[in-house]
VOBA-1610 file (N, C-alpha, C; in pm, whole numbers, padded with zeros to 5 digits, always signed):
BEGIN
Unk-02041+03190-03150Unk-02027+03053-03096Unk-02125+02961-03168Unk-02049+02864-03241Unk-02195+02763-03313Unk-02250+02663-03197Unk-02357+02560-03240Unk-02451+02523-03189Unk-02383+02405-03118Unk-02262+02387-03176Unk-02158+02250-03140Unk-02158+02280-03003Unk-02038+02370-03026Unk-01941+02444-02865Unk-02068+02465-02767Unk-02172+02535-02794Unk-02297+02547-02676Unk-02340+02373-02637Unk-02298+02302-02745Unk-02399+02171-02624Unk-02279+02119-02599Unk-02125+02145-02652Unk-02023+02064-02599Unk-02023+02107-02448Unk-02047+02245-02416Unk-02035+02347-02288Unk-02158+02318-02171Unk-02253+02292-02248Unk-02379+02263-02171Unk-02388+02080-02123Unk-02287+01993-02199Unk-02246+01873-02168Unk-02122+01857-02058Unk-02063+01937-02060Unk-01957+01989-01970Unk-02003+01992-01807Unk-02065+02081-01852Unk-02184+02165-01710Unk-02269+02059-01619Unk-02294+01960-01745Unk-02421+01888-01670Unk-02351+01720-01644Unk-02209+01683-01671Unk-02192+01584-01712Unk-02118+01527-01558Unk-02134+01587-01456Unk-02116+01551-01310Unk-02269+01489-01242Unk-02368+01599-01310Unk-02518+01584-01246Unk-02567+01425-01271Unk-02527+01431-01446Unk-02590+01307-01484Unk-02487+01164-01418Unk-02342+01167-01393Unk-02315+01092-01341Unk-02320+01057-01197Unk-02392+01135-01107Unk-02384+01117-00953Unk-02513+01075-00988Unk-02661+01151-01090Unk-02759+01045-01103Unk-02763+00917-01153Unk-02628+00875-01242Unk-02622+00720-01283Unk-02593+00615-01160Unk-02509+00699-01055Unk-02454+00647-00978Unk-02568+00587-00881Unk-02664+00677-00862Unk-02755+00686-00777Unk-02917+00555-00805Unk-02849+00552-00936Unk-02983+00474-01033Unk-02919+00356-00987Unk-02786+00315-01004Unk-02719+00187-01053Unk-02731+00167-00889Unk-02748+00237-00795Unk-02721+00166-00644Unk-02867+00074-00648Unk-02978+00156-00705Unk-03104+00098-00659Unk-03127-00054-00754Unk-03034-00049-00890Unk-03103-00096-00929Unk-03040-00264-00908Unk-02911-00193-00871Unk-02810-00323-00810Unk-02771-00355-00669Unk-02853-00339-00593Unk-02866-00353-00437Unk-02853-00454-00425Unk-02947-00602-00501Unk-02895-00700-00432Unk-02760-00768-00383Unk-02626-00687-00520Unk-02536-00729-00508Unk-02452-00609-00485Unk-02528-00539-00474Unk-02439-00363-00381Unk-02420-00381-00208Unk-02520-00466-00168Unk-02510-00431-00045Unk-02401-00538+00059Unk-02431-00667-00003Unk-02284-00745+00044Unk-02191-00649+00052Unk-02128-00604-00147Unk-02054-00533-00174Unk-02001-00471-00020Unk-02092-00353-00038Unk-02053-00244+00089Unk-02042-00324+00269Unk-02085-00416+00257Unk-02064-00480+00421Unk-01943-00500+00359Unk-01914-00551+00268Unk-01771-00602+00276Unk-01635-00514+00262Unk-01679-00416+00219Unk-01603-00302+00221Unk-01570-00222+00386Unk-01708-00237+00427Unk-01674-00166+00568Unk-01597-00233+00658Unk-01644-00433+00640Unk-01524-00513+00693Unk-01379-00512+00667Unk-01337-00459+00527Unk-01196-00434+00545Unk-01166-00325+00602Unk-01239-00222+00576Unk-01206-00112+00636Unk-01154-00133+00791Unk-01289-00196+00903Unk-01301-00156+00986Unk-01159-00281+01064Unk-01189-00392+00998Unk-01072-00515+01010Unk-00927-00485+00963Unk-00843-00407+00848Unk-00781-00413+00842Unk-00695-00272+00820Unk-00766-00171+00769Unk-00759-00063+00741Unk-00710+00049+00887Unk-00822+00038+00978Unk-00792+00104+01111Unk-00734+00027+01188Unk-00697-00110+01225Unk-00584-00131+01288Unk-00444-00119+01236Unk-00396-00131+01149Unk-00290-00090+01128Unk-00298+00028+01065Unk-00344+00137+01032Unk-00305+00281+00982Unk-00337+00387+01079Unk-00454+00347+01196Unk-00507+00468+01292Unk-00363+00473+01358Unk-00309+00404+01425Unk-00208+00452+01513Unk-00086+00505+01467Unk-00085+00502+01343Unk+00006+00598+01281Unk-00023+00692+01258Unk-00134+00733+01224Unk-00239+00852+01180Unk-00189+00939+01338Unk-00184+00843+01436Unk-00210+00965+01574Unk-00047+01003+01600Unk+00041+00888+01577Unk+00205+00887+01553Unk+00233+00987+01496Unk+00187+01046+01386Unk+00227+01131+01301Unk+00194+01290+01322Unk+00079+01252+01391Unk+00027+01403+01444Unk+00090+01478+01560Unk+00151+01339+01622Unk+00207+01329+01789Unk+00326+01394+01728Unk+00412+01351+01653Unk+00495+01394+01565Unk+00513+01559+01529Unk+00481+01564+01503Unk+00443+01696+01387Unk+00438+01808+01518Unk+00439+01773+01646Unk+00380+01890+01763Unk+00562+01854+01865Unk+00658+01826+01763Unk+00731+01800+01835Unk+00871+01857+01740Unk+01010+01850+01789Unk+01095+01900+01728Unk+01183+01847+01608Unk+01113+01703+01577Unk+01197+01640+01454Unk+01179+01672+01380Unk+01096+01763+01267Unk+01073+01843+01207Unk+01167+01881+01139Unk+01262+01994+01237Unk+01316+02094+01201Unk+01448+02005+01232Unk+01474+01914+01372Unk+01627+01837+01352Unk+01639+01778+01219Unk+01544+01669+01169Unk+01529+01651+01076Unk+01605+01709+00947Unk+01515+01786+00897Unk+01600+01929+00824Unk+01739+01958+00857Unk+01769+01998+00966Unk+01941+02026+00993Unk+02032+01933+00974Unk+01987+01774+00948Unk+02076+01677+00961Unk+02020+01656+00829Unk+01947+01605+00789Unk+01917+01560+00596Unk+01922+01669+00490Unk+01917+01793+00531Unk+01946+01868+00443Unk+02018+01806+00301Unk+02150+01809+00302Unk+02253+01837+00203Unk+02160+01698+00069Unk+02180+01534+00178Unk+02110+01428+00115Unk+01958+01446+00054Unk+01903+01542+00116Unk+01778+01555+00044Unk+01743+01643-00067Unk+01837+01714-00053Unk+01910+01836-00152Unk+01931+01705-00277Unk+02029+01684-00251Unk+02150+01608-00384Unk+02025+01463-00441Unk+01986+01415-00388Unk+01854+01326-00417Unk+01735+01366-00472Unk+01671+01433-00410Unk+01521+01461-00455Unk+01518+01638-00449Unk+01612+01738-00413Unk+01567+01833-00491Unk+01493+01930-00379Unk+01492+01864-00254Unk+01386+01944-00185Unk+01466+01960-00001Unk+01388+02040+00087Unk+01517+02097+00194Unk+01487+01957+00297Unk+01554+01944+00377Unk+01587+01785+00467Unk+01447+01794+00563Unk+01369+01914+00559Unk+01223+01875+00671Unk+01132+01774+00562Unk+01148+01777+00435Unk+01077+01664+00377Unk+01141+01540+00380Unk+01234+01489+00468Unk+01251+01329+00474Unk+01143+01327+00543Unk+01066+01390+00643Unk+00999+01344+00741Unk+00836+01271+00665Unk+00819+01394+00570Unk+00755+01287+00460Unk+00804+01166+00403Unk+00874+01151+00402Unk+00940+01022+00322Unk+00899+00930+00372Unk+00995+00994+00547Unk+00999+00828+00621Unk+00870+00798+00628Unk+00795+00891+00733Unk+00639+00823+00785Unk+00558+00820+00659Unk+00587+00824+00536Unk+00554+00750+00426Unk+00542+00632+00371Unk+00683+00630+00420Unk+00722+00434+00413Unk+00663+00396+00468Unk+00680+00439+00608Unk+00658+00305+00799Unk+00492+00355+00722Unk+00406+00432+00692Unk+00283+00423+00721Unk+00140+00428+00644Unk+00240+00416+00509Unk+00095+00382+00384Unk+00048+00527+00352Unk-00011+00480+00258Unk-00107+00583+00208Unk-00251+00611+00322Unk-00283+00768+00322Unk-00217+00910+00214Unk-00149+00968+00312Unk-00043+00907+00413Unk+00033+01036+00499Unk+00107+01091+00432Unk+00198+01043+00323Unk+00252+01103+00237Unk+00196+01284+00198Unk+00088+01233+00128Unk+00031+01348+00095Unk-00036+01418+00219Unk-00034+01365+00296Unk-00090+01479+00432Unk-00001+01563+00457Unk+00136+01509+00497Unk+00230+01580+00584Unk+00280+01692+00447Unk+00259+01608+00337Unk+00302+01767+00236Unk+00241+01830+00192Unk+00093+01815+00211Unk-00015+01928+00222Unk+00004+02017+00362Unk+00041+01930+00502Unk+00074+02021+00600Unk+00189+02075+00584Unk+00299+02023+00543Unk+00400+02153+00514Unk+00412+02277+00406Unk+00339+02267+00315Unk+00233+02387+00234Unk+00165+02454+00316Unk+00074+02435+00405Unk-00009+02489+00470Unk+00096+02596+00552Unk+00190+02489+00601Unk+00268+02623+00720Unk+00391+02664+00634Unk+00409+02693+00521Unk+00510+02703+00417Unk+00634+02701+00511Unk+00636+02491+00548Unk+00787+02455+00565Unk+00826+02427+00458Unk+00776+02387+00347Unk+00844+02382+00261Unk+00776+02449+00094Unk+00858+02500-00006Unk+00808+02581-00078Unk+00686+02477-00165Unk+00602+02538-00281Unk+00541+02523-00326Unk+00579+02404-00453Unk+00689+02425-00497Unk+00706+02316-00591Unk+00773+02205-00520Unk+00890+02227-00391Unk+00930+02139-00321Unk+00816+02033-00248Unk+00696+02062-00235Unk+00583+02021-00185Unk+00505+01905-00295Unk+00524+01989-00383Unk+00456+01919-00529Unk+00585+01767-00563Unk+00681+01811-00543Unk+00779+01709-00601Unk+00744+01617-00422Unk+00733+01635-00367Unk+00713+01504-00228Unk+00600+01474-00269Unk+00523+01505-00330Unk+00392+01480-00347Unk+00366+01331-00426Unk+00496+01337-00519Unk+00539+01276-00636Unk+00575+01117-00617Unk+00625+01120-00467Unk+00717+00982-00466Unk+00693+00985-00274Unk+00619+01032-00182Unk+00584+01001-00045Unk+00494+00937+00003Unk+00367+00930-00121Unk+00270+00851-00071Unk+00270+00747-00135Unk+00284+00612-00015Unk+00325+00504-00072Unk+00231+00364+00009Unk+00251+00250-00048Unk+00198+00104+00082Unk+00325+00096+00202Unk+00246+00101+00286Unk+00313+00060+00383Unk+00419-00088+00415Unk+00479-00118+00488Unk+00506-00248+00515Unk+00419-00369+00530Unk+00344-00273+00621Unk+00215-00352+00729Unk+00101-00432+00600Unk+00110-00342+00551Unk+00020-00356+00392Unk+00063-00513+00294Unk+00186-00415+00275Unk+00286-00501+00155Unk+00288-00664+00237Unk+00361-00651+00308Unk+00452-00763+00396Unk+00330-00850+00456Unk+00262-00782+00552Unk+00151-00835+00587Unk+00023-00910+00574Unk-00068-00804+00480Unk-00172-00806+00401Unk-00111-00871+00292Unk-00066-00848+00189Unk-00041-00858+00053Unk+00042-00973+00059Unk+00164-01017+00103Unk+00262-01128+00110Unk+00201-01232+00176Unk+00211-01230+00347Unk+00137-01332+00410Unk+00008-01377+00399Unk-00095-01313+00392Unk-00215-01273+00397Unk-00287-01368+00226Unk-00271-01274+00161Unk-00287-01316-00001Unk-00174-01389-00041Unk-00078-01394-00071Unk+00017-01453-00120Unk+00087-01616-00070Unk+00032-01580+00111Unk+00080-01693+00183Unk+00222-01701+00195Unk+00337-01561+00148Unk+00440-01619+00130Unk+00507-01496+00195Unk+00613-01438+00272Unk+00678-01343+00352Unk+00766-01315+00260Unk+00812-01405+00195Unk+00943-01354+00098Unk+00865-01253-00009Unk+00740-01330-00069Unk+00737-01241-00161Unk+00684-01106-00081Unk+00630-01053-00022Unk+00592-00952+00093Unk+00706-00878+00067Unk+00837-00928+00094Unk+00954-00835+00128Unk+01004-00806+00007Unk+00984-00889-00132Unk+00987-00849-00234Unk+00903-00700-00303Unk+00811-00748-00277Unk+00749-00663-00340Unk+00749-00521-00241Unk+00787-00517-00127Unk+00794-00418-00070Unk+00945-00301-00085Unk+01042-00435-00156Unk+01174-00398-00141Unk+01195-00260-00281Unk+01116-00378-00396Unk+01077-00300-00516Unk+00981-00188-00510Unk+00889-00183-00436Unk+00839-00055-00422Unk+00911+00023-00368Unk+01018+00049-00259Unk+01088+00105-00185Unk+01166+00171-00296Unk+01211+00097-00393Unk+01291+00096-00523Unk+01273+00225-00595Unk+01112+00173-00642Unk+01100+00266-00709Unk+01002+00379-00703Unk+00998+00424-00557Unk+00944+00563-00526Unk+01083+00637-00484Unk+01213+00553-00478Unk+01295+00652-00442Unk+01346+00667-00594Unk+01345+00571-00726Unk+01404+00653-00847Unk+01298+00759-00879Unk+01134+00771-00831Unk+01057+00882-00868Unk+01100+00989-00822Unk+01193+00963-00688Unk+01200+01152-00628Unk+01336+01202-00716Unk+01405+01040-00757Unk+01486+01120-00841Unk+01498+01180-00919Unk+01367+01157-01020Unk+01352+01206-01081Unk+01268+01316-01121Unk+01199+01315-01033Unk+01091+01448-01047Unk+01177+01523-00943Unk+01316+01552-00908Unk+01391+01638-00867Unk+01411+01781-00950Unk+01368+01784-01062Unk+01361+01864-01166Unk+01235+01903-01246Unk+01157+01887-01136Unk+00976+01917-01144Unk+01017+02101-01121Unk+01021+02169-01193Unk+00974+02300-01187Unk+01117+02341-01126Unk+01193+02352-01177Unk+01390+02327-01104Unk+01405+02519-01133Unk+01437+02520-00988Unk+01446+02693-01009Unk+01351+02778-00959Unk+01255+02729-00931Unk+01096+02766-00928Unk+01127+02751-00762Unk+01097+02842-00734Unk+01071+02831-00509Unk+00959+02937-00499Unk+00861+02900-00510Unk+00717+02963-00452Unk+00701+02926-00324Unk+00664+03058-00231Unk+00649+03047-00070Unk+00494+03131-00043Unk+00448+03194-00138Unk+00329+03194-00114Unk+00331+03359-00123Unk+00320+03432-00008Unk+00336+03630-00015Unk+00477+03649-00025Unk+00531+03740-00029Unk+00638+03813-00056Unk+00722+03770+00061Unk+00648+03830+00157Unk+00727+03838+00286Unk+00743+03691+00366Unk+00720+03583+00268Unk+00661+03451+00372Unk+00801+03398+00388Unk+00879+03329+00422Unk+00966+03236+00469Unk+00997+03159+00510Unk+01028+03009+00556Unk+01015+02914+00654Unk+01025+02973+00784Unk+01047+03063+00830Unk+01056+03027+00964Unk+00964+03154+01009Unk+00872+03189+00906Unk+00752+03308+00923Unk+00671+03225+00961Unk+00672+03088+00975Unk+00522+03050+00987Unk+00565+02929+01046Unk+00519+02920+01179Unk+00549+02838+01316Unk+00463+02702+01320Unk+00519+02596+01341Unk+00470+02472+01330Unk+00362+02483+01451Unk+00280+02377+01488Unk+00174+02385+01535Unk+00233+02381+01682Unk+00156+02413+01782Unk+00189+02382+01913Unk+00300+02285+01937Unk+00411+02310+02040Unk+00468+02215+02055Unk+00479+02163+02173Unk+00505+02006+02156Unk+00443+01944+02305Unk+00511+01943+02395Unk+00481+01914+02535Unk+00525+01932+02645Unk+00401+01870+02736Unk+00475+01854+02872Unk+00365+01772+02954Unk+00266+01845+03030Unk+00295+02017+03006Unk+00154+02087+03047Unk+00009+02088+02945Unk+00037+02046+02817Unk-00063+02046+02742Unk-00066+01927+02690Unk-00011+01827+02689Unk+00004+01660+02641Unk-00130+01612+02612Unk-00225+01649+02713Unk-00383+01614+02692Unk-00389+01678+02537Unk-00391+01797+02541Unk-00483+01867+02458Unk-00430+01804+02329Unk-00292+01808+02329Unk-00207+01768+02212Unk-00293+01651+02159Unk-00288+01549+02207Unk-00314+01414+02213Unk-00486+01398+02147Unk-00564+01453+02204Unk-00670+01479+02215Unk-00698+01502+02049Unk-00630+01655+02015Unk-00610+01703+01876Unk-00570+01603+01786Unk-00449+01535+01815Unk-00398+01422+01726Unk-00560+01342+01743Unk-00583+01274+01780Unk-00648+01182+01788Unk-00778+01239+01708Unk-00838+01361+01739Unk-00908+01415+01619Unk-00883+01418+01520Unk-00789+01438+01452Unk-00744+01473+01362Unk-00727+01340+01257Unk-00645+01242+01320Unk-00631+01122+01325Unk-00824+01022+01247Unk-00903+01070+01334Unk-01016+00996+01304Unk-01096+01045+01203Unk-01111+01195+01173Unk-01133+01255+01013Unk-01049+01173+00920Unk-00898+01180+00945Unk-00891+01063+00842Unk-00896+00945+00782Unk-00943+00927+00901Unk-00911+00733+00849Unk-01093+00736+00827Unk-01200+00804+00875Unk-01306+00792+00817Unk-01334+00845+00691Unk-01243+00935+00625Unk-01247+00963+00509Unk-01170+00860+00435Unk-01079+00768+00460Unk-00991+00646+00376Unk-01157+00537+00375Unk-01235+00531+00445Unk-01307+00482+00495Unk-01420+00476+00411Unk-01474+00583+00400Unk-01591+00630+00304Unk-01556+00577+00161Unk-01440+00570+00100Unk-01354+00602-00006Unk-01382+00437-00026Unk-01324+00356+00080Unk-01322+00203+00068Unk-01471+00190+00004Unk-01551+00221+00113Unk-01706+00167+00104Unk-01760+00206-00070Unk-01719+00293-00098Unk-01794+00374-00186Unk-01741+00260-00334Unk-01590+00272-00337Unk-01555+00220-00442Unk-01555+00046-00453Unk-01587-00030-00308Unk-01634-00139-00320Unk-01763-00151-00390Unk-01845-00037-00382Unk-01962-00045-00455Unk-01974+00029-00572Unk-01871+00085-00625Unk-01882+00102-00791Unk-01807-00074-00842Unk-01717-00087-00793Unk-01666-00201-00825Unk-01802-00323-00815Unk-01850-00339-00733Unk-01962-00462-00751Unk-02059-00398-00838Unk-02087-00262-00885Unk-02177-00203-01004Unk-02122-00226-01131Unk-02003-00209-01133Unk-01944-00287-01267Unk-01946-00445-01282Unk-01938-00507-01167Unk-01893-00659-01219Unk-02083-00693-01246Unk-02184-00617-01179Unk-02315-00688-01164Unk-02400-00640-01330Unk-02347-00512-01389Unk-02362-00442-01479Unk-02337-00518-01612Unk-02183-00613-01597Unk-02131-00659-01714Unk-02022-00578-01807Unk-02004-00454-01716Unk-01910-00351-01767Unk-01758-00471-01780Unk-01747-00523-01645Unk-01564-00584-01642Unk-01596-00667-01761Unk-01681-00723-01775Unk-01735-00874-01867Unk-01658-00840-01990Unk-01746-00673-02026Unk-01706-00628-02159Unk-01581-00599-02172Unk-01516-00523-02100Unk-01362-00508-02109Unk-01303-00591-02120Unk-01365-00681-02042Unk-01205-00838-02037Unk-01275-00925-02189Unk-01352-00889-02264Unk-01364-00915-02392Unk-01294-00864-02487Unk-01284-00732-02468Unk-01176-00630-02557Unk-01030-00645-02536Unk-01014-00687-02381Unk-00896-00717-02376Unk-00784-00857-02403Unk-00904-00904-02398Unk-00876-01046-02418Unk-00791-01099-02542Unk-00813-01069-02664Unk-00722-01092-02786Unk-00572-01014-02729Unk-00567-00902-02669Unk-00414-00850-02662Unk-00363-00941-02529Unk-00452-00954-02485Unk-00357-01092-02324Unk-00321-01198-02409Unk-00419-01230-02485Unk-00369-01398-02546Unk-00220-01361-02609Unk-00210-01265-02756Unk-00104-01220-02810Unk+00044-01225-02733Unk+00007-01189-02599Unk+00146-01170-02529Unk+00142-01280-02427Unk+00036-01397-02421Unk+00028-01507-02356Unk+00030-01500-02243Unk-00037-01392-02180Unk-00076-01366-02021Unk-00272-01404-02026Unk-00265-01545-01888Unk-00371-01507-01855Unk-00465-01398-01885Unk-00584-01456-01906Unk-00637-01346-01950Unk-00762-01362-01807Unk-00747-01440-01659Unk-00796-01428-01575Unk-00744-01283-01483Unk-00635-01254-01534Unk-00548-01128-01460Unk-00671-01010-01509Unk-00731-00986-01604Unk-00807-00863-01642Unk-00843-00808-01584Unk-00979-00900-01506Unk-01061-00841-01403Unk-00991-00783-01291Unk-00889-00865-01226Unk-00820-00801-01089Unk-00754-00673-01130Unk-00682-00631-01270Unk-00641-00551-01302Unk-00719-00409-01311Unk-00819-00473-01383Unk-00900-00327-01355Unk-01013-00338-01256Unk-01030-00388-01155Unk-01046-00373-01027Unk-00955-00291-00898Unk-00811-00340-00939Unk-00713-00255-00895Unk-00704-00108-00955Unk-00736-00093-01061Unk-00679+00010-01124Unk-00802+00108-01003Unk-00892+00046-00981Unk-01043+00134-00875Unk-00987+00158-00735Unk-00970+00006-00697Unk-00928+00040-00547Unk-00815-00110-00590Unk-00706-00051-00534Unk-00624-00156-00459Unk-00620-00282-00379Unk-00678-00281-00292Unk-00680-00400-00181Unk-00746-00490-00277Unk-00894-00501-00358Unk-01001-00585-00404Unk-00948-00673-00527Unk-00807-00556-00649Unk-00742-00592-00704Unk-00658-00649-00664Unk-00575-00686-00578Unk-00469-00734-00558Unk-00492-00865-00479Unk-00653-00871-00446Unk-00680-01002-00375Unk-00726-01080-00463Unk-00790-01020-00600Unk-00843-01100-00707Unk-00699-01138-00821Unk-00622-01097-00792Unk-00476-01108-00869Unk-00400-01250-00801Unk-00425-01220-00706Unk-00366-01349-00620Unk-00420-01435-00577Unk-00559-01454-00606Unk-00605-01576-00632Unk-00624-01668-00771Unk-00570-01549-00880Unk-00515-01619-01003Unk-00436-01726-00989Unk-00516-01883-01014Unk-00468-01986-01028Unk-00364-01958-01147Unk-00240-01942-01134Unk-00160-01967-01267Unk+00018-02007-01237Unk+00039-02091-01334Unk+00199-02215-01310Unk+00290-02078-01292Unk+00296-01986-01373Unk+00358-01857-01370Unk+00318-01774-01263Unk+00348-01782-01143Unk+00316-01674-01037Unk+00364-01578-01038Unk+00519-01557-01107Unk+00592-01453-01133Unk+00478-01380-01181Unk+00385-01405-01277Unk+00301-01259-01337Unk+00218-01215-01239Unk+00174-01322-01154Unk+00112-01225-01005Unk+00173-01118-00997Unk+00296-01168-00928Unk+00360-01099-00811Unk+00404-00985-00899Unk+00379-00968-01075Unk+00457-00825-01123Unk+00323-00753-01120Unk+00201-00822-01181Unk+00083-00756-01183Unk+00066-00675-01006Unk+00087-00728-00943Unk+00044-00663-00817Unk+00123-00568-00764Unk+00262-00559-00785Unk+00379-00470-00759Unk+00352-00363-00875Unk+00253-00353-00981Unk+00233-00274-01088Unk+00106-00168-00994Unk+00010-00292-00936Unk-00095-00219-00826Unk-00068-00108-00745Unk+00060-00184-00680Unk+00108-00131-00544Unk+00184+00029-00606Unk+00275+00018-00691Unk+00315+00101-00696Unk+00193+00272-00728Unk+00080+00186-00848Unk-00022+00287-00873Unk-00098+00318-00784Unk-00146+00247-00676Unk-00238+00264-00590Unk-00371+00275-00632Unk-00428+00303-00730Unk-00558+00315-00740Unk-00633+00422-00758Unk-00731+00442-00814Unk-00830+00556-00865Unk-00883+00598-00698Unk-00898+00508-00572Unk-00956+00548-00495Unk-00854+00664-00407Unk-00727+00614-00390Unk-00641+00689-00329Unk-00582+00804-00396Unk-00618+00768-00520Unk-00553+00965-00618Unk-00680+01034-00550Unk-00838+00985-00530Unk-00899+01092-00501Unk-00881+01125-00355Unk-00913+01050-00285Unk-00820+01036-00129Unk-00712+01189-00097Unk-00605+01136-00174Unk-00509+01281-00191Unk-00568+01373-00250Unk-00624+01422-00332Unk-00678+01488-00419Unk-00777+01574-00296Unk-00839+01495-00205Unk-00957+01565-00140Unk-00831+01605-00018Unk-00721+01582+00019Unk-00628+01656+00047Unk-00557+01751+00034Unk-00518+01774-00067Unk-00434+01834-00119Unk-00539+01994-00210Unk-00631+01933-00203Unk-00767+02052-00272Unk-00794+02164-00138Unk-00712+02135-00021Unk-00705+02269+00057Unk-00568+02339+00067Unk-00509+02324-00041Unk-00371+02372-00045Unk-00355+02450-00176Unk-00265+02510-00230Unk-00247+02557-00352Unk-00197+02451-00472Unk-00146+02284-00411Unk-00069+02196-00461Unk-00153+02136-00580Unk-00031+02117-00669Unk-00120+02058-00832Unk-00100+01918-00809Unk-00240+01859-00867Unk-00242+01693-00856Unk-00178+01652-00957Unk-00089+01694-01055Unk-00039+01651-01147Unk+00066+01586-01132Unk+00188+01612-01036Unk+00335+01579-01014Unk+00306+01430-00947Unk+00159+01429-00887Unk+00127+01284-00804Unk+00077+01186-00881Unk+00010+01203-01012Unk-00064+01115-01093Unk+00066+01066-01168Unk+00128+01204-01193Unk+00292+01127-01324Unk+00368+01048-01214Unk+00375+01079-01137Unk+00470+01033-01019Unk+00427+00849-00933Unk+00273+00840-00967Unk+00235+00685-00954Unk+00212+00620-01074Unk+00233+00708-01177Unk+00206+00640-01316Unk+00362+00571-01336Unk+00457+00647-01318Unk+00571+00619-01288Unk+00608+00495-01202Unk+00623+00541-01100Unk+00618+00447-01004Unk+00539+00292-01048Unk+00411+00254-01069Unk+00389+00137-01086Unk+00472+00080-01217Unk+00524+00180-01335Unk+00577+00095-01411Unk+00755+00059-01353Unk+00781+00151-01246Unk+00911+00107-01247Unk+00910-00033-01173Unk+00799-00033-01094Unk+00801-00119-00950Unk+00760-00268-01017Unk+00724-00266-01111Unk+00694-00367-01209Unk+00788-00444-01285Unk+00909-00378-01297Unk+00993-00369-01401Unk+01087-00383-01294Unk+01140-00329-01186Unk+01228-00415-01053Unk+01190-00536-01082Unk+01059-00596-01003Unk+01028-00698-00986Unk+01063-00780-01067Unk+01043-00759-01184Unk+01016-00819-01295Unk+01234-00855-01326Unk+01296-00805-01295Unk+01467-00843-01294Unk+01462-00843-01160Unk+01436-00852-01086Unk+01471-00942-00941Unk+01407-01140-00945Unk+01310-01122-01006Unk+01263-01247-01033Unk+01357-01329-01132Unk+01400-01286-01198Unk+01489-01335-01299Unk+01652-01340-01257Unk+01668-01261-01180Unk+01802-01233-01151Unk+01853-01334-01065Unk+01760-01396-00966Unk+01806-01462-00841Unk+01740-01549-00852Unk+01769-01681-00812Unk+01698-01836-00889Unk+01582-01826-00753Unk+01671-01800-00601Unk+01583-01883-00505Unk+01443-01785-00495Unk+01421-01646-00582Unk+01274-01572-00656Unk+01220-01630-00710Unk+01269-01778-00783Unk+01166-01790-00906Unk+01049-01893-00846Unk+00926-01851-00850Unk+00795-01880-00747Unk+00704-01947-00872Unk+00772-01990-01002Unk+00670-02032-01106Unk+00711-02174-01091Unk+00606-02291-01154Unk+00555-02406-01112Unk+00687-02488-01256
//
């Protein structure tokens, strides 16, 4: 082994240590403008984040201890088959995917791995196209909220809808043939969904959901806080400064704002911070908002791949089918938008 490969290996080894100590340097040394940062992070969190996602969080758990599951499955079968490739108990990912934002998606198909309802690559391909923005998000937050406008809300929600369902179409052929269930002897119906409810144990049920429920949304939570404050370590650092310098000659070239940068790769960190700095882009062309942010929505962000990631890291499931699968997704959801705006006059939102 030459002297290269030993410090490439020994850079390898150590190159987590030295970044949780950069991390650790850059909090102290940027506090004055770290610590807003993080109040302001915990205010979305605690303002917008847990009222609309906790009670789905407990919906879903309430869910899951009950028999739609498996009706589910008996009635979507064939459609979930001929679509996405996988048996009809994964619409149930789908739906409470849609109605409920990110990461239930990836919960409920880390929990159906866990109780192998559904096989191992069928799990990986929901993985691909279930975790998604909610309505409440899109329509709400993002349209009314930032945008000031409901139509575009339903736009951009319509196009995301769009194009997480051409992702399952297409990652229908993620590992095609391949049905891993885990031991030999395992089967769907070897391994029994969790308690099911009834009104002699309704407490306990409830109780559990609601635990269960509050691990997560304090882990969506932590995730907010944390990456509001790498994000104010970059803008206080001069890191965005430098990028939107480098980037700047290729925005002019294609005659996009070159105020979009920063929100862009702010989004590319966390979502919500990007998509509020996108839409306060003063520009005659709003159409490039509304594609830049439907490009957001569809990717979700560096904070929510790890989000899933710290999910899905108690399962056997590869993070790979989910990274191609939002890399995907934001360019299709971009590219809707982008011929819906054009297609229909009473869309066009530019000055």
């Amino acid at each position: 082994m030459t002297k290269t490969n030993i410090y490439v290996i020994k850079l390898k080894r150590n190159l987590l240590p030295l970044f949780f100590f950069g991390f650790t340097f850059c909090l102290l040394i940027f506090s004055q403008s770290n610590l807003p940062a993080v109040k302001s992070g915990l205010s979305l969190w605690a303002n917008s984040v847990v009222p609309s996602l906790f009670p789905f969080f407990v919906a879903t758990e309430l869910l899951m201890h009950t028999n739609i599951i498996s009706l589910l499955g008996r009635v979507l079968t064939p459609y979930m088959k001929l679509l996405f490739n996988v048996r009809g108990e994964g619409s149930f990912a789908f739906i409470m995917g849609i109605i409920s934002g990110y990461p239930i998606g990836a919960k409920i198909a880390s929990h159906f791995r866990q109780n192998h309802i559904c096989s191992k690559e069928e799990c990986e391909r929901l993985l691909s196209f279930t975790n998604n923005s909610g309505p409440l998000f899109i329509i709400g937050t993002v349209g009314i909220v930032m945008f000031r406008s409901t139509t575009i809300g339903i736009l951009l929600f319509v196009t995301h809808l769009l194009a997480c369902i051409s992702v399952g179409f297409l990652f229908r052929y993620w590992k095609k043939g391949q049905n891993t269930w885990g031991t030999p002897s395992s089967t769907p119906s070897s391994y029994p969904l969790q308690k099911t409810a009834s009104l002699s144990n309704l407490g306990e049920i409830l109780a559990d959901s609601i635990t269960r429920s509050i691990s997560t949304i304090l882990l969506i939570g932590g995730f907010v806080v944390i990456f509001s404050s790498i994000i104010s370590i970059f803008k206080a650092s001069g890191l965005f400064t430098s990028c939107t310098l480098l980037l700047n000659p290729i925005f002019a070239c294609l005659h996009i704002d070159t105020n979009f940068i920063q929100g862009l790769l702010a989004g590319l960190l966390e979502i919500t911070n990007g998509i509020h700095t996108i839409s306060c882009v003063a520009s005659k062309k709003l159409s490039l908002n509304i594609i830049f942010t439907s490009f957001l929505l569809g990717f979700g962000g560096f904070s929510i791949l790890l989000q899933v990631w710290s999910i899905t890291a108690k399962t056997d499931l590869s993070i790979k089918p989910y990274v191609y699968g939002k890399l995907l997704q934001a360019c299709l959801s971009a590219f809707y938008t982008y011929v819906l705006l054009h297609v229909f006059p009473f869309l066009n939102f530019d000055l």
